[in-house]
VEXBAKOL-997709 format. One record per residue: x, y, z of N, C-alpha, C, CB in turn. Coordinates in steps of 0.02 Angstrom, whole numbers, plus 32768, in hexadecimal, padded with zeros to 4 digits. Glycine has a CB too. Example, Ala and Ser with C-alpha at 12.3 -4.5 7.8 and 13.67 -1.06 7.14 Angstrom:
REM residues 2
82947EE4818682677F1F818682947F5B818682357F2081C4/82827F90816282AC7FCB816582858002818A82C07FE2811E/
END
This chain:
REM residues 385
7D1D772390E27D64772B90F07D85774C90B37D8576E69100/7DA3778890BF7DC977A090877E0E7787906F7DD077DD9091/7E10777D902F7E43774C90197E7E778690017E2477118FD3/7EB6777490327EE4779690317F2577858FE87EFA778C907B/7F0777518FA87F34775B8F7D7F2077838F507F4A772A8F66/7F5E77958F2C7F4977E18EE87F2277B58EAD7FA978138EB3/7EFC78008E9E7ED177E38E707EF477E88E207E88780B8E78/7EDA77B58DFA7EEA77B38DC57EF877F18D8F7EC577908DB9/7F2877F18D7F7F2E78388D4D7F1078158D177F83785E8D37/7F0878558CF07ECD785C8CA87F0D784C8C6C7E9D78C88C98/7EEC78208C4C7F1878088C177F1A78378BDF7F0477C68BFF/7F58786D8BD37F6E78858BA37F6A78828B617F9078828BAA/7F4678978B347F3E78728AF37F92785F8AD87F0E78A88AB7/7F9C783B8AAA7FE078448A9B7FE778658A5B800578058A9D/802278808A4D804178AD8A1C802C789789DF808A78B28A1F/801C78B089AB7FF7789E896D8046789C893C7FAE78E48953/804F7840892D8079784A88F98085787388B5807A782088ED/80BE787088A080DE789F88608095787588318152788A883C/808D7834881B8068780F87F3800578448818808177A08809/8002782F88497FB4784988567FAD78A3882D7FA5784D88C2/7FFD78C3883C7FEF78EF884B7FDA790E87F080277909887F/800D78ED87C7800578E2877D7FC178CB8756803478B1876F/7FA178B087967F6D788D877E7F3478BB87877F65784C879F/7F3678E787D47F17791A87CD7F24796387887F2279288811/7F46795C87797F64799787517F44799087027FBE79918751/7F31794D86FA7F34793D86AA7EE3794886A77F5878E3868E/7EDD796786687E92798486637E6E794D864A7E8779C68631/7E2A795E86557DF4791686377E03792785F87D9279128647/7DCD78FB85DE7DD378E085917D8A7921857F7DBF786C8582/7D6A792E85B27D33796D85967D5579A785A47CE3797385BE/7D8A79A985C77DAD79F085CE7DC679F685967DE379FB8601/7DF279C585867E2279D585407DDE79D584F17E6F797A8535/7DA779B884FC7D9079C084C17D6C7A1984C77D58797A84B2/7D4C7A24850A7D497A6A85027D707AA885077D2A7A75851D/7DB87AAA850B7DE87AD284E87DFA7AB484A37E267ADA8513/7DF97A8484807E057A7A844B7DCA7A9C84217E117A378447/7D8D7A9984407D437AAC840E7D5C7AF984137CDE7A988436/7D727B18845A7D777B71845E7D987B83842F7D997B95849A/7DE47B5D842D7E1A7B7A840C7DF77B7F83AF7E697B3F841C/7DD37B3D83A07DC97B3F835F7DA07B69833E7DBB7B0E8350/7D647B8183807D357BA883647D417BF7835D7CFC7B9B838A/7D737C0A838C7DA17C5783A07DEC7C3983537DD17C59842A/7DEB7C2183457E107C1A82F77DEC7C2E82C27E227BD382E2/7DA17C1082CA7D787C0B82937D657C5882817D387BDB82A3/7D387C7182CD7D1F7CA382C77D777CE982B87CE57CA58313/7D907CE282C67DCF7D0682CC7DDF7D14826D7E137CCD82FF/7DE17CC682537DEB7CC7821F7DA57CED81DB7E007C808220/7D6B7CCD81EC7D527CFE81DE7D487D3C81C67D4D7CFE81F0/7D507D7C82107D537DAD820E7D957DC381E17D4B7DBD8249/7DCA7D9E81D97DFD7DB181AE7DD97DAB81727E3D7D8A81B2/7DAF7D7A815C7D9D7D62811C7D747DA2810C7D757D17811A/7D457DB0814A7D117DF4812B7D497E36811D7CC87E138175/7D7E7E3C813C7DAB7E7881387DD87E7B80EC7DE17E71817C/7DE07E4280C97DFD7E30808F7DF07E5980747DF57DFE8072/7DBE7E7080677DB67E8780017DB07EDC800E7D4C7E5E7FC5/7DC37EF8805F7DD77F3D80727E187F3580887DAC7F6080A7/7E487F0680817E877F22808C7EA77F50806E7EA97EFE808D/7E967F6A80257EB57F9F7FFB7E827FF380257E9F7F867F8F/7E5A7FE980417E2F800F80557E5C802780AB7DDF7FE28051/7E4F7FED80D77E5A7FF481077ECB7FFF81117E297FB58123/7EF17FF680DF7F3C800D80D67F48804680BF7F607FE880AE/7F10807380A47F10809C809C7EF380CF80C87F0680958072/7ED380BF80E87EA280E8811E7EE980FF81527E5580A8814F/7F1680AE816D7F3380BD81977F7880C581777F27809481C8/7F8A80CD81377FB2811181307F9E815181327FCD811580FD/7F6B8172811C7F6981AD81167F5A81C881657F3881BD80DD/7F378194817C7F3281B881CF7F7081BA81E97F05818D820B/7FA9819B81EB7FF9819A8215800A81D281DF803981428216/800381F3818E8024821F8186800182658199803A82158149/7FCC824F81A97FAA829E81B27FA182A181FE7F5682AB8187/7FB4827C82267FB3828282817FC482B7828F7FDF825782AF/800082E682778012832D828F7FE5835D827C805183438277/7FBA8364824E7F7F838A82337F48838082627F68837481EC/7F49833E82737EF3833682A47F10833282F77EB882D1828B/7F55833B83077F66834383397F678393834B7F9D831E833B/7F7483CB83267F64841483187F24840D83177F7F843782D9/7EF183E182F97EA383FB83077E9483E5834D7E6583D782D1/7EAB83B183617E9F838A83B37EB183B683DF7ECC834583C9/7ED983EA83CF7EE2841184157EC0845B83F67F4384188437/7EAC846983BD7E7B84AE83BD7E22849583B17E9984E9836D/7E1A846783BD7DCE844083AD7DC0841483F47DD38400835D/7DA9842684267DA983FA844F7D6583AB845A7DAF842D8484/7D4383BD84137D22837384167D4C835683DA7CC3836F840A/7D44830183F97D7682DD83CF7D6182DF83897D7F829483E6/7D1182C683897CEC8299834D7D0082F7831D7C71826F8363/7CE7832C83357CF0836283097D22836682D67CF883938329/7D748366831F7DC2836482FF7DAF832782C57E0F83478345/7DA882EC82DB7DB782B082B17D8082C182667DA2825C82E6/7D4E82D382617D2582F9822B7D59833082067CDE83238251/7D778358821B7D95838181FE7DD6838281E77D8F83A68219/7DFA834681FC7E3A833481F57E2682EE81AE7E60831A8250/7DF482C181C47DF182B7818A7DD782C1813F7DEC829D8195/7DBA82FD814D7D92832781207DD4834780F67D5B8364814D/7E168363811D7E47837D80FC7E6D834980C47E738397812F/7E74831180ED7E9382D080C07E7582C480897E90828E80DF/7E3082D3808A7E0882A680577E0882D780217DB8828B806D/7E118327802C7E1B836880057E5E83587FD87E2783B0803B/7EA6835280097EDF83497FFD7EEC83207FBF7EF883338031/7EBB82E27FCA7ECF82A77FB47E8F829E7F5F7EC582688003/7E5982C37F797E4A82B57F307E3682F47F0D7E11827F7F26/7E5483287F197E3F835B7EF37E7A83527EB67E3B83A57F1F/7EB183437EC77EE783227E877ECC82E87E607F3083037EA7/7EAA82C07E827E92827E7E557E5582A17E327E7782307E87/7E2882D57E4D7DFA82D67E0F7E1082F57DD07DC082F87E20/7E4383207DF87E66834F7DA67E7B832B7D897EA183857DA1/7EA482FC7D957EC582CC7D5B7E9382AA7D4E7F03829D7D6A/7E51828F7D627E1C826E7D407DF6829B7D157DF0824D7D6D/7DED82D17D157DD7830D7CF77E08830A7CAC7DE583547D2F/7E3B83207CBA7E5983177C7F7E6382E57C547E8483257C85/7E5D82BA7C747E5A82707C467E1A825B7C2F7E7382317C6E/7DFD82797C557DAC825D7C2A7DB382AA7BF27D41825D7C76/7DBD82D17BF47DCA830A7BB87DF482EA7B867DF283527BD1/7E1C82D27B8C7E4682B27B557E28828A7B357E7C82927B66/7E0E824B7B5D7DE182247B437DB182337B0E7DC582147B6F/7D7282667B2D7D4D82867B067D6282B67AC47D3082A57B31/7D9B82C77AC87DB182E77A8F7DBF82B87A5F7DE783107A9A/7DEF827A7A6F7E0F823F7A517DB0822E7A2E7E4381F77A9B/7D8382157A547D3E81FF7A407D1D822C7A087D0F82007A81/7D2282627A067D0E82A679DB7D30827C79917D40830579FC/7D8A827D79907DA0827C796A7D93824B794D7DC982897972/7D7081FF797C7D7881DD794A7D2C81CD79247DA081A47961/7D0081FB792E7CBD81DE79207CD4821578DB7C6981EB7960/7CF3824378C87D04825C78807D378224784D7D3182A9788D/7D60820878787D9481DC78587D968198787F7DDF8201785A/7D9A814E785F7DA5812C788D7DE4813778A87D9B80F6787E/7DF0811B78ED7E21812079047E5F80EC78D47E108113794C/7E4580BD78B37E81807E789E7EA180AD784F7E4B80127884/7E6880DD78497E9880F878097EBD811E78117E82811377D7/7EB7814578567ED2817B78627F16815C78807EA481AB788F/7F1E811978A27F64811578BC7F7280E478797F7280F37916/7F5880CB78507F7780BE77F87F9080E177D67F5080B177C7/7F75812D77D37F8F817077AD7FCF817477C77F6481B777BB/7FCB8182781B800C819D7830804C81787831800681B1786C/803F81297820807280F2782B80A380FB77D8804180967838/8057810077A3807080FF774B80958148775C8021810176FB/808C8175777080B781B4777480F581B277A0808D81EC778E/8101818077C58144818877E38173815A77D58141818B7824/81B7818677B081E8815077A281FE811A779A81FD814D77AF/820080F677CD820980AE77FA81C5807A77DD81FF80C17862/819B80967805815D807778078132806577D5813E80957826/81478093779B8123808877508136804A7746813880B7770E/81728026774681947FF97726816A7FC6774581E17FF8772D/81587FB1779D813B7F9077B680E77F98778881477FA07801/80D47FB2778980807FBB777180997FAC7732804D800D7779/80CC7FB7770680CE7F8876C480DD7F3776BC81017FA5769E/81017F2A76F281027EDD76F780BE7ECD771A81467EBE7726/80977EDC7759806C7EC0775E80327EB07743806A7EC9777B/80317EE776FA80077ED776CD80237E92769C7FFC7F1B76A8/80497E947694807A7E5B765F805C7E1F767480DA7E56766B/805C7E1C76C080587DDF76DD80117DE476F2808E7DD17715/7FF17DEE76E37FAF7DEB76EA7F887DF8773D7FA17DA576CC/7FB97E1C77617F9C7E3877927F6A7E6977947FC37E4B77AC/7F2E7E7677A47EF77EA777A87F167EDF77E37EA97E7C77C1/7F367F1477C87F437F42780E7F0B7F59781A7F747F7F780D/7EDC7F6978087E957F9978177E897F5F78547E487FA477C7/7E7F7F24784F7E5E7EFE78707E827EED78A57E497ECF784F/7EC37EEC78B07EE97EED78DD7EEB7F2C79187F1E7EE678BC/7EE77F6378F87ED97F9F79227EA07FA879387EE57FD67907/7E577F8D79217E327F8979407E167F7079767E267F87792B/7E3A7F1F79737E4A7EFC79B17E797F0579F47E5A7ECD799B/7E957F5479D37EBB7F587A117E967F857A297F047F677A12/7E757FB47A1B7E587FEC7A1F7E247FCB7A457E4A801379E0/7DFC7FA17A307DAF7F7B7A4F7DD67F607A927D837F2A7A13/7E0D7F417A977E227F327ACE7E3E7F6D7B077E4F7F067ABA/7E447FA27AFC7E647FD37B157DFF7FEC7B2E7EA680087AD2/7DEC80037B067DB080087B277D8A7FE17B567D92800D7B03/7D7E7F9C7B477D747F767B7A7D8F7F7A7BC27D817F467B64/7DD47F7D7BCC7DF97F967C037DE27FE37C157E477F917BF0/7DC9800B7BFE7DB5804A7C267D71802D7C217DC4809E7C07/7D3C801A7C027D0A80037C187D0A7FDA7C647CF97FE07BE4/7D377F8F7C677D3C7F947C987D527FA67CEF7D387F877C84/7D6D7FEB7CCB7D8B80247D067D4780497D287DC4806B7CDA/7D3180587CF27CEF80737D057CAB804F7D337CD980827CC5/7CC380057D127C907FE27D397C8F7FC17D807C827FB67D16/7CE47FDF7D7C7CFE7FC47DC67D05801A7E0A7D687F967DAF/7CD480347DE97CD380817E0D7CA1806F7E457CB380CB7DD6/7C8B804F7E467C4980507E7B7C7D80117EB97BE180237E49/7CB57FF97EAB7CDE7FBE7ECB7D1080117EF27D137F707E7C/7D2880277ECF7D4A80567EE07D3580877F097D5C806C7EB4/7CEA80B17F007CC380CF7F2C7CC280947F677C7B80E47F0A/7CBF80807F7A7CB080477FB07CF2804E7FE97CAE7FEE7F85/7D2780347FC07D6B80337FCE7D6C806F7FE57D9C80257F9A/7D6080B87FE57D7680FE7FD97D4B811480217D5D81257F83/7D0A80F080157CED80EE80687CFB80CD80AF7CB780D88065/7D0A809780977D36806E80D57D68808D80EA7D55802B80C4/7D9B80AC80AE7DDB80DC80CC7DD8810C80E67E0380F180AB/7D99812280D67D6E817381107D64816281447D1E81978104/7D44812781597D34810B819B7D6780F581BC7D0A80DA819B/7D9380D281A97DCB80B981C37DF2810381E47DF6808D8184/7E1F813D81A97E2E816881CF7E05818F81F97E4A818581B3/7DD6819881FA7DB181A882157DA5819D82717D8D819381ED/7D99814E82797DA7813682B07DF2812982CE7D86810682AD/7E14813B82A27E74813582C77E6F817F82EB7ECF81368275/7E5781BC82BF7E5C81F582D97E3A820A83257E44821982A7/7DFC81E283267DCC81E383527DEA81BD83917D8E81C68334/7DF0817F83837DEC814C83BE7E52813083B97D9E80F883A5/7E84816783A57EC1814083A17ED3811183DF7EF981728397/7EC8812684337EE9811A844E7ECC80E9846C7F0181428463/7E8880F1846F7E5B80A2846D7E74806F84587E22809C8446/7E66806D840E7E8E804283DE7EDC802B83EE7E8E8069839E/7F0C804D83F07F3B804C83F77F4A801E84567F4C809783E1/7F22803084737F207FFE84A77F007FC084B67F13801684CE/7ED27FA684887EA37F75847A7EEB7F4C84597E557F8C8444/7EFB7F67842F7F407F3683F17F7A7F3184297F6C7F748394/7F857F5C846B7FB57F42847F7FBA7F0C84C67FD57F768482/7F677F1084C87F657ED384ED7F597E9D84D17F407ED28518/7F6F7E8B84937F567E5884677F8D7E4284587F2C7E67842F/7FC17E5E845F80087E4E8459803C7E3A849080207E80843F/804F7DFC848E80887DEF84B280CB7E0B84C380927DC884A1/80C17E5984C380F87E8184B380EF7EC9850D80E57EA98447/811F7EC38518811E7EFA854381147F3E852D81527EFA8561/811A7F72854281107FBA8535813F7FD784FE811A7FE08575/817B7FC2850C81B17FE284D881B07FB284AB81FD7FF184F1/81B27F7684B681B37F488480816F7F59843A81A87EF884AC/81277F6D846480FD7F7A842181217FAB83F480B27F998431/812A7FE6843A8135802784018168800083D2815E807D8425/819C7FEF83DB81CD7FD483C081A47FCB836B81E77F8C83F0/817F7F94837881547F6E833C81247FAB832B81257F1E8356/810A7FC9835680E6800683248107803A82FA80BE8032834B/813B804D832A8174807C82FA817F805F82CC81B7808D8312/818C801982A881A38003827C817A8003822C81B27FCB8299/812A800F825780F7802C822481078069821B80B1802A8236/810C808A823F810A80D58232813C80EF821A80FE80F98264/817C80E0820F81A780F981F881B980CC819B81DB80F78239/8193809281A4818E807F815C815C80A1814981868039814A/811A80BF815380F680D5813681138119813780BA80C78149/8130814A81508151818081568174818C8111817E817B8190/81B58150810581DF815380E281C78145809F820C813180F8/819C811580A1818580FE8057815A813A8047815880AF8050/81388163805A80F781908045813281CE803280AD81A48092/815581E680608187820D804C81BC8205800981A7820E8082/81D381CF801081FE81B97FC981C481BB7F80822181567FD5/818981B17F99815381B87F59815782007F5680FC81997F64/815082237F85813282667F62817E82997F4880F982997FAB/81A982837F5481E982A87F3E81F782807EFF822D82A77F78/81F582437EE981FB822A7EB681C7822A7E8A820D81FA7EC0/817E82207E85815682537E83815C828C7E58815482667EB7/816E82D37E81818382EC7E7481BC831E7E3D817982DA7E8F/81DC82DC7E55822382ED7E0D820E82D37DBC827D82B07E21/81E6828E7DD681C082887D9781A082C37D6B818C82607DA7/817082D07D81813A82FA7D79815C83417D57811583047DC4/818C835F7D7781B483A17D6481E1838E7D2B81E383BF7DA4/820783497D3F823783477CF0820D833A7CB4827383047CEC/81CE83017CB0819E82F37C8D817D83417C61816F82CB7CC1/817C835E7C89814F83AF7C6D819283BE7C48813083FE7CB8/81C383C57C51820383E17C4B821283B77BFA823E83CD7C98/8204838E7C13821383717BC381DC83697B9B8234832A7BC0/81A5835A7BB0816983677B83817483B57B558120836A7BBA/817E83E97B91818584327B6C81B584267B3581A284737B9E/820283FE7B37821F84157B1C821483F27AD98253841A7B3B/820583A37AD881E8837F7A8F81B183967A7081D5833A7A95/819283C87A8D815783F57A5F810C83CD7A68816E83F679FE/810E83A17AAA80D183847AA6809F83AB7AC580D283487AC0/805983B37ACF801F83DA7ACB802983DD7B1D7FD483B77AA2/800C84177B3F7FF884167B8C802483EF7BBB7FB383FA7B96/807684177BB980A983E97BF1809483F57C1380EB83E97C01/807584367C398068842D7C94803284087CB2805984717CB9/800583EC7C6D7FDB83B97C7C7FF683697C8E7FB283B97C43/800983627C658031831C7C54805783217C93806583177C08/807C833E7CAB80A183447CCC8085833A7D2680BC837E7CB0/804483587D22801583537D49800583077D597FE083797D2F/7FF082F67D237FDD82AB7D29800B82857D4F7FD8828B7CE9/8046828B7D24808B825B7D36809D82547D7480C982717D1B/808C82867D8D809D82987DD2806882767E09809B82E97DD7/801C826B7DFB800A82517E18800282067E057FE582717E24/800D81FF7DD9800F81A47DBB805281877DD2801081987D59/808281B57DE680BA81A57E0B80C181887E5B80D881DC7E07/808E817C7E5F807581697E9B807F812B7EA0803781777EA7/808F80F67E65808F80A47E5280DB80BE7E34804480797E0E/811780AE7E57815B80B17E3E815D80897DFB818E80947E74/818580A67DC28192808E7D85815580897D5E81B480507D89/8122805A7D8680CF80587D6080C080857D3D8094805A7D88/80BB80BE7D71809180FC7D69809181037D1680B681447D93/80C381297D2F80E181647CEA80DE813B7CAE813F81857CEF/80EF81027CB880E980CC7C7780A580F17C5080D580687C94/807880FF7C76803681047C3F803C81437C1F7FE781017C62/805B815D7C29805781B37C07809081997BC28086820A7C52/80D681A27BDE811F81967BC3811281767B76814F815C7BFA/810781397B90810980EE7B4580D681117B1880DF80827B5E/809B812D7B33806F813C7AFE808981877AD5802081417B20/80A481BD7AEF80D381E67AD680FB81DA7AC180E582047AED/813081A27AC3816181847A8B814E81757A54817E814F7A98/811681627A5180EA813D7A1B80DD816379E080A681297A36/80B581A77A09809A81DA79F780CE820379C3808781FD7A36/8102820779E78131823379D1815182077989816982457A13/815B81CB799D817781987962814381A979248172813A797B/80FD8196794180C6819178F780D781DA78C9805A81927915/80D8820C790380EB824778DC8125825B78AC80EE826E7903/8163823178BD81B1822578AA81CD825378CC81C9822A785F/81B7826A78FA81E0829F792B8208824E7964818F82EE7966/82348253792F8272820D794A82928229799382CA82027903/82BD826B798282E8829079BA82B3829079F4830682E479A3/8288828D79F0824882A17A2F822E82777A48820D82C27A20/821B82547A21820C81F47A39825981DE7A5481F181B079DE/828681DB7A3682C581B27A6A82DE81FB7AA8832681917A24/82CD822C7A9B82D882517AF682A382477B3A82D382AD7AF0/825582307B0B822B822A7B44824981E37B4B81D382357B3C/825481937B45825B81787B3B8296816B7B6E8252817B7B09/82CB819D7B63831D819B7B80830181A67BCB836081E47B5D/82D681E37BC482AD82117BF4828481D77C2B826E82477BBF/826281A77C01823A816A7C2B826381307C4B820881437BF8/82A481147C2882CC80E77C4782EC810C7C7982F980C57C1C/830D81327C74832A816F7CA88309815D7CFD830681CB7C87/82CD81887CE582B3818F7D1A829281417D30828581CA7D12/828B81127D0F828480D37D2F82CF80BD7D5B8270809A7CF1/82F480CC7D4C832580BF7D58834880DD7DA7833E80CF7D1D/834E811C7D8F836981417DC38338817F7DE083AB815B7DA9/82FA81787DEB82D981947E18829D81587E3682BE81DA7DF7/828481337DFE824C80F57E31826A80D07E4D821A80C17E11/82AF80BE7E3882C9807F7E63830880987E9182E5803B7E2D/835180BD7E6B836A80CF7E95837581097EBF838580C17E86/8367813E7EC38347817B7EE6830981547F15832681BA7EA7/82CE813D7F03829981247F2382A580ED7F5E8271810B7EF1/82E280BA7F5382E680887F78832D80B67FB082F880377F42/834C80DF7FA8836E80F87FB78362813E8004837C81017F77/831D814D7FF082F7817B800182CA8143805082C4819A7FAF/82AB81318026828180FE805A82B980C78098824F80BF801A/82EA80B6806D831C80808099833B80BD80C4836280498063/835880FB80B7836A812C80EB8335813A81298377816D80C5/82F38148811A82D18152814282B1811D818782AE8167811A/82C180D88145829C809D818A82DF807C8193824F80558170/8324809E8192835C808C81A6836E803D81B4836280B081D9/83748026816883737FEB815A83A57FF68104831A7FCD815D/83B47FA8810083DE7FB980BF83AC7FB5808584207F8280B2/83D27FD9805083A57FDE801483727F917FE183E080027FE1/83BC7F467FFC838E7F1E7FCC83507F107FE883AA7EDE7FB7/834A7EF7801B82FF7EED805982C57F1A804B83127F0580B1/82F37F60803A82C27F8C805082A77F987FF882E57FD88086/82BC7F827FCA82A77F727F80827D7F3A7F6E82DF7F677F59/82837F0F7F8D82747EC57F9882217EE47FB682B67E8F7FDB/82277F0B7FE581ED7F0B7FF681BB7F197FCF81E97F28801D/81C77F6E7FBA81A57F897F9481947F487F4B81D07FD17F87/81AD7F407F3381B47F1D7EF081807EDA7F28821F7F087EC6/81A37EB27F36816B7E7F7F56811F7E957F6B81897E647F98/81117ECB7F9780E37EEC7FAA80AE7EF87F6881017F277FCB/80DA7F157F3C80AF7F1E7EF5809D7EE57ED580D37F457EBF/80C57EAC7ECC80B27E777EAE80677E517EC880EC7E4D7EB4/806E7E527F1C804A7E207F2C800D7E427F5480757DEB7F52/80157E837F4E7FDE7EB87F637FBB7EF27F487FF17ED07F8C/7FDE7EF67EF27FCD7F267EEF7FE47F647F027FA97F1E7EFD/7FB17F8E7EEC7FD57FDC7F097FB87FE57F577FB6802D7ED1/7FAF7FB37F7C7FB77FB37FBE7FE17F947FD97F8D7FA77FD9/801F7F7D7FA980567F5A7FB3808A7F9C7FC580687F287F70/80747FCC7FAD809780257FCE80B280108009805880707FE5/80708011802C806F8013806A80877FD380A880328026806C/80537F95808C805C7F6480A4809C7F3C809E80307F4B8094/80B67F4F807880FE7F1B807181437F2480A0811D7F258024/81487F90809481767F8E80CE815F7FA4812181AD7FBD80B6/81187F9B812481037F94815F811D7F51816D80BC7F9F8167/81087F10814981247EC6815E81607ED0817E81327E938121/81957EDE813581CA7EEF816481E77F0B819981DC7EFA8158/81BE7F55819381D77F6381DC81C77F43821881C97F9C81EB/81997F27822681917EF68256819F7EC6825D816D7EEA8260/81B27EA5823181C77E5E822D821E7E77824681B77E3381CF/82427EA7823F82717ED0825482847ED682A9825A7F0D8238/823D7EE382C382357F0F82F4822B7EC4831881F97F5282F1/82077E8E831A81FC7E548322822C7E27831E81D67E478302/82557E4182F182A07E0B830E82DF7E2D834282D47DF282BC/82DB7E7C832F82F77E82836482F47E81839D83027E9A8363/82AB7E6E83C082887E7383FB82A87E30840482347E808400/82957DEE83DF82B97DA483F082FA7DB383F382AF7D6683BA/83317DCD83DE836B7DE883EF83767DEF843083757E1D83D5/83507E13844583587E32848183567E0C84BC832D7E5F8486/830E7DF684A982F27DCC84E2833D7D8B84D382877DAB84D2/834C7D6484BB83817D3084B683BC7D4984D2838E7D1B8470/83C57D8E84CE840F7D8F84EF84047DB88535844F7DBA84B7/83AB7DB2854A83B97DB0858A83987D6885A2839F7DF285AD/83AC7D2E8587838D7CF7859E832F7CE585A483AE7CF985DE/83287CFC858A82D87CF1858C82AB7D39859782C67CBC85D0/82D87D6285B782BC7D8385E182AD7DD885A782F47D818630/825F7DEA85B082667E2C858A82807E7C85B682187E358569/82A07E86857582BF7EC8858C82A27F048567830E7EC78583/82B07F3C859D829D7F70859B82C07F9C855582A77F8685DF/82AD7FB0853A82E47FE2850682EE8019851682D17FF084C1/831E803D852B83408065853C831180B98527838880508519/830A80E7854082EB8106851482F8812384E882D381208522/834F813684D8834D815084AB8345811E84598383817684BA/832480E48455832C80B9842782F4809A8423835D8092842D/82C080C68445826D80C1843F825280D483F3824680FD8478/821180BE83E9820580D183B681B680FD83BD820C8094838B/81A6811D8392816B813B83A2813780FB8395815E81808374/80EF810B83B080AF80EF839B809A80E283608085810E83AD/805980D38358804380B3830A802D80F282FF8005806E82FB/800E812A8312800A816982E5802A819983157FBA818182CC/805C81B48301806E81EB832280C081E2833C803881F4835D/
END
């Protein structure tokens, strides 16, 4: 007999409370220990590779200045060279011409000086020869007569400065094979920017939490500090180097367009530089009693510390990465302190990004969270080019 009542409906699971549903959500205790082991070991290894990159950061800040200043040179070979690795061979073959055919001349000449200075002194010691010239000048006699009174040994004093002054080019010399090293990494480095820019340049921008305009944003901020600072060197630089000859000629000291040569490339370290030429020509000129000549190079050296390394230089660079002058002094000067002469580079690169990085949080805050586009005319170019 067929049973005419309805059949039982299928029991519905019921709705999974807010509490189950929390309970599903919360990770095990082996989930959380294996993102805790990922995160630590992608720290470790991360950190690392920074650790192996350390002792080429003066290598590798230099590579990627000279490649962003020479991009318009290997961008003219990129469109008359149509293999890359060739262009990128020949573009950095020009840099490496550019860049040390000036450093060997001024090493050329300075090891000539040297060797002449060495000549002179295997006929005379050197401690009598700056004794002679001290008892012969005005001023200074009076000093070499009291320090005899008082029982100071000058011979022995000048020798210890002298042994110490050698030691320091001894260990210049011994740090040449540290420097060759450095000088190769910066070949390779520009080398592969020229080759592989846009690779690179897209690998770094998916690594960044930054949209399209927002990187350039932060890359322009490299490129136009490295722009401005390399430019403010070579015009200041420059003025060094020409007034330096200019006054060397006129105090009667030996080979101004040499000296002058030098200055110009030792001008490369604001204020530093020139220090090494200048103080020792004041000196020079004093031992001799050529007084008027020692206080013009002298007038000649504060001068230009004054109003071409710091204000012309900070003036020059803050126009270009369109920022105010103390920041943009702060940099340079910080950059040098805590980097070295890859503090050139690295310091107002910091800044410019650290720049470019707050105005992006700017942005994004006064549209509520949300990132915005930058307009184009207020784009910035790429990391080279």
């Amino acid at each position: 007999m067929i049973s005419l009542r309805p059949a039982p409906k299928a029991k519905l699971p019921e709705p999974a409370t807010d509490r189950s549903r929390e309970a599903a959500e919360i990770p095990s205790f082996s989930d959380r220990f294996r993102a805790v082991v990922f995160v630590g070991l992608t720290g470790l290894m991360v950190g690392l590779c920074v650790y192996l990159a350390v002792p080429f950061v003066p290598a590798i800040t230099w590579g990627i200045a000279l490649a962003v200043v020479a991009w318009p040179v290997h961008t003219w070979m990129r469109q008359r060279i149509p293999y890359p690795s060739v262009a990128a061979t020949i573009s950095t073959s020009v840099v490496v011409v550019t860049v040390l055919v000036p450093a060997l001349f001024v090493s050329y000449q300075l090891a000539t000086e040297a060797s002449a200075a060495a000549e002179h002194a295997k006929k005379e010691p050197a401690e009598d020869v700056v004794r002679g010239m001290m008892v012969r000048t005005p001023v200074l006699n009076q000093v070499v007569d009291w320090m005899d009174r008082v029982g100071v040994d000058l011979n022995r004093e000048i020798r210890k400065l002298i042994e110490s002054r050698t030691r320091d080019t001894m260990s210049l010399i011994q740090g040449s094979l540290t420097t060759a090293i450095q000088f190769l990494v910066m070949l390779f480095v520009m080398y592969y920017l020229f080759r592989d820019r846009d690779y690179l340049l897209s690998r770094v921008r998916a690594l960044l939490p930054l949209n399209r305009s927002e990187s350039d944003r932060v890359f322009g901020g490299i490129v136009t500090s490295v722009h401005s600072g390399l430019y403010a060197t070579v015009v200041c630089a420059s003025i060094n180097g020409l007034t330096s000859g200019l006054m060397f000629w006129a105090v009667g000291l030996p080979s101004p367009v040499l000296w002058g040569t030098v200055i110009f490339v030792l001008s490369v370290v604001p204020i530093l530089g020139n220090i090494l030429v200048w103080i020792p020509a004041v000196f020079y000129l004093a031992l001799l009693g050529r007084w008027w000549g020692a206080l013009g190079i002298l007038t000649w050296g504060i001068g230009s510390a004054i109003l071409v390394d710091t204000i012309l230089f900070v003036r020059l660079a803050g126009n270009g990465m369109r920022m105010h002058k103390l920041p943009t002094m702060l940099a340079y000067m910080g950059g040098l302190a805590v980097f070295g002469m890859s503090g050139l580079v690295l310091g107002p690169a910091i800044l410019g990004v650290a720049a470019a990085l707050l105005s992006v949080w700017h942005e994004r805050s006064a549209a509520n969270g949300t990132p915005v586009e930058v307009p184009a005319d207020r784009e910035t170019p790429s990391l080279i080019g």
